[in-house]
C-alpha positions in Angstrom: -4.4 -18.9 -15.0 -2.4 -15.9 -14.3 -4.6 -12.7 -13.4 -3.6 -9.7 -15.5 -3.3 -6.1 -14.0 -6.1 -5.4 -16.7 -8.4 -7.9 -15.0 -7.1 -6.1 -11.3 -8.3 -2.6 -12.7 -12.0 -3.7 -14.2 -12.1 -5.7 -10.2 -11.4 -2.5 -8.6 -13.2 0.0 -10.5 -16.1 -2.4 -10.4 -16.0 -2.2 -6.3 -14.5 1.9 -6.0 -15.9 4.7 -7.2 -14.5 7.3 -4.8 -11.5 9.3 -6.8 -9.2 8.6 -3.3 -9.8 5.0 -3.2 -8.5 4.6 -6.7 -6.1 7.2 -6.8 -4.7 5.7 -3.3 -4.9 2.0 -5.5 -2.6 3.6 -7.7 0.1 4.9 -5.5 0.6 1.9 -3.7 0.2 -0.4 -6.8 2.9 1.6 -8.1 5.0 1.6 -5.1 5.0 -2.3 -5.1 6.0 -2.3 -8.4 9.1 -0.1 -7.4 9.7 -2.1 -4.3 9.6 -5.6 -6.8 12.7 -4.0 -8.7 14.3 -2.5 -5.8 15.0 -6.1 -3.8 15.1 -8.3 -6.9 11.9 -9.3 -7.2 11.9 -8.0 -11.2 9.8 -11.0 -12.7 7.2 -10.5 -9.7 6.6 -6.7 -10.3 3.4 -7.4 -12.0 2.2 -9.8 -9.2 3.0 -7.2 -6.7 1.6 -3.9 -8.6 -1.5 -5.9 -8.5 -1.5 -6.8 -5.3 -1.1 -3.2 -4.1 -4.0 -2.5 -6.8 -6.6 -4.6 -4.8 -5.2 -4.5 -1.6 -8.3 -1.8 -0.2 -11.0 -3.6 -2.7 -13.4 -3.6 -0.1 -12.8 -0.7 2.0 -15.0 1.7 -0.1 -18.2 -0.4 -0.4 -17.5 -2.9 3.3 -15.3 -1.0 5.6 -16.8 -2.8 8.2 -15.6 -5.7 6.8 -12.5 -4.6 5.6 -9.9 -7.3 4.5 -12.2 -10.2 4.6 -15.0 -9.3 2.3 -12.6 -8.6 -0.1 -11.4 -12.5 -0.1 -14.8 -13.6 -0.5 -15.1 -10.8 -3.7 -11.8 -12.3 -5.1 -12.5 -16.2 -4.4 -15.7 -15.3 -6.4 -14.0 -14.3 -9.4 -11.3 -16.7 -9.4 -7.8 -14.7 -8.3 -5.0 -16.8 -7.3 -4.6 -17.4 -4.0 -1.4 -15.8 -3.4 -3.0 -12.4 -4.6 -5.7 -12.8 -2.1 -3.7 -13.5 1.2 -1.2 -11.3 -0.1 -4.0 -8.1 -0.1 -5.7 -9.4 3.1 -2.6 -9.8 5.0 -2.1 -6.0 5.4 -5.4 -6.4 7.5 -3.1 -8.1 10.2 -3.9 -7.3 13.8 -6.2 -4.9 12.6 -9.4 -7.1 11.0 -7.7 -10.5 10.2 -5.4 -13.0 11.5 -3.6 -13.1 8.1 0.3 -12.4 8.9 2.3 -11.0 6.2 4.8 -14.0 5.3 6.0 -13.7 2.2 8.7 -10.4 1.7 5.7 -8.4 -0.7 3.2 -9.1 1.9 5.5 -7.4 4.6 6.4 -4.5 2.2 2.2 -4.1 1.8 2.1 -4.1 5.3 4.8 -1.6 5.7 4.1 1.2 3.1 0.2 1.2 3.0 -0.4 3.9 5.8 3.0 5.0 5.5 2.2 6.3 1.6 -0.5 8.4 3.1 1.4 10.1 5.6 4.1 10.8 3.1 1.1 12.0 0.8 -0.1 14.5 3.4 3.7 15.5 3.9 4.3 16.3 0.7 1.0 18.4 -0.2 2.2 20.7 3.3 5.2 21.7 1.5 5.3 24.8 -0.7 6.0 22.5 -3.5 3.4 20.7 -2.7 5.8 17.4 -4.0 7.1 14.5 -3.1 10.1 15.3 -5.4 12.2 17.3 -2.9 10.5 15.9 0.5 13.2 14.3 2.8 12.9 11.7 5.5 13.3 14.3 8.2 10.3 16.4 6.9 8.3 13.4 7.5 9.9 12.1 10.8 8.5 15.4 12.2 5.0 14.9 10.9 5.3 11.5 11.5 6.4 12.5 15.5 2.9 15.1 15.5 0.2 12.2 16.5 -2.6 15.2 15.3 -0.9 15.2 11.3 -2.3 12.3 9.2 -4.3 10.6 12.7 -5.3 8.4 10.5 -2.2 7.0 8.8 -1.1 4.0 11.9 2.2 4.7 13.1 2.0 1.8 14.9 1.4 -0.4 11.6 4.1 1.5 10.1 6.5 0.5 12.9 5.7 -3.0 13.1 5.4 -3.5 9.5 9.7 -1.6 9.4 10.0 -4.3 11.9 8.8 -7.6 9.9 11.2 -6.6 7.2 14.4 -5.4 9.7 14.4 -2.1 8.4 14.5 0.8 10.3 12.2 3.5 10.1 14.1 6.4 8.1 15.0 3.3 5.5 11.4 2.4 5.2 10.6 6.1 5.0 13.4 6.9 2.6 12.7 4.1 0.2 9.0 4.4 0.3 9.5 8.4 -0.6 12.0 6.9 -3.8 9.3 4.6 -4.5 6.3 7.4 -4.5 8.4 9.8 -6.6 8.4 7.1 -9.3 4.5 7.4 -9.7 2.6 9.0 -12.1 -0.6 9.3 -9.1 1.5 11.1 -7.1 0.8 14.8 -7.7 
């Protein structure tokens, strides 16, 4: 049975209540989406949107337990598989020994911190937009360990790494990506 991105919403809202958690639920559902089309994953864009929808299911209610309550939550209620090592995998090295495999898992892996980082960048500019921000405005944030502390470079990195990108690419794409959703202020 395939899950629908209406069944993904009523799941999260169900588990977040916070404005960020959802709103951050948003931007990277949205930027998996983007990232589906972008490599040629078109017929997998739902798939991945809700991937990036649930990926932080847990985090709000269990972020002691972040990444592995949320399979429990999903085995509960029936989500394929796929979805649910897909969304724990981004917990690699950090809570779980799930490695990103599959090319959307990697891409998860990849752009989850980084779209907060890029977030952050973009609400420091006077245009307080991600529509004119440029990969070297972040690369200088990025560089300043203090801006965004919580956004991993080091999961950025590694996560550019397990798809052979570099980092400006990953940066580059992921601010194309961002610009295309509606969360985004």
């Amino acid at each position: 049975m395939a899950y629908t991105k209406e069944q993904a919403l009523s799941l999260l809202e169900e588990f977040n209540k916070g404005e960020f958690h959802l709103k951050h639920a948003h931007i990277v559902g949205d930027v998996m989406r983007w990232f589906a089309k972008s490599l040629g994953y078109g017929e997998e864009a739902d798939l991945w949107e809700i991937v990036g929808l649930l990926h932080d299911l847990d985090f709000e209610q269990f972020p002691d337990e972040h990444c592995i309550k949320e399979q429990e939550i999903m085995k509960e209620r029936g989500v394929d598989e796929k979805i649910i090592h897909a969304a724990a995998s981004h917990g690699y090295m950090l809570t779980v020994d799930i490695k990103p495999e599959h090319e959307m898992e990697k891409v998860l892996y990849a752009t989850d911190e980084l779209t907060g980082l890029i977030g952050a960048a973009a609400i420091m500019r006077p245009s307080k937009s991600v529509d004119d921000l440029e990969v070297k405005s972040v690369k200088k944030k990025y560089k300043d360990k203090k801006f965004a502390a919580g956004c991993s470079r080091e999961v950025i990195e590694r996560g550019a790494q397990m798809l052979g990108w570099d980092l400006d690419y990953l940066i580059g794409q992921t601010i194309l990506a961002m610009r295309e959703s509606e969360y985004v202020d």
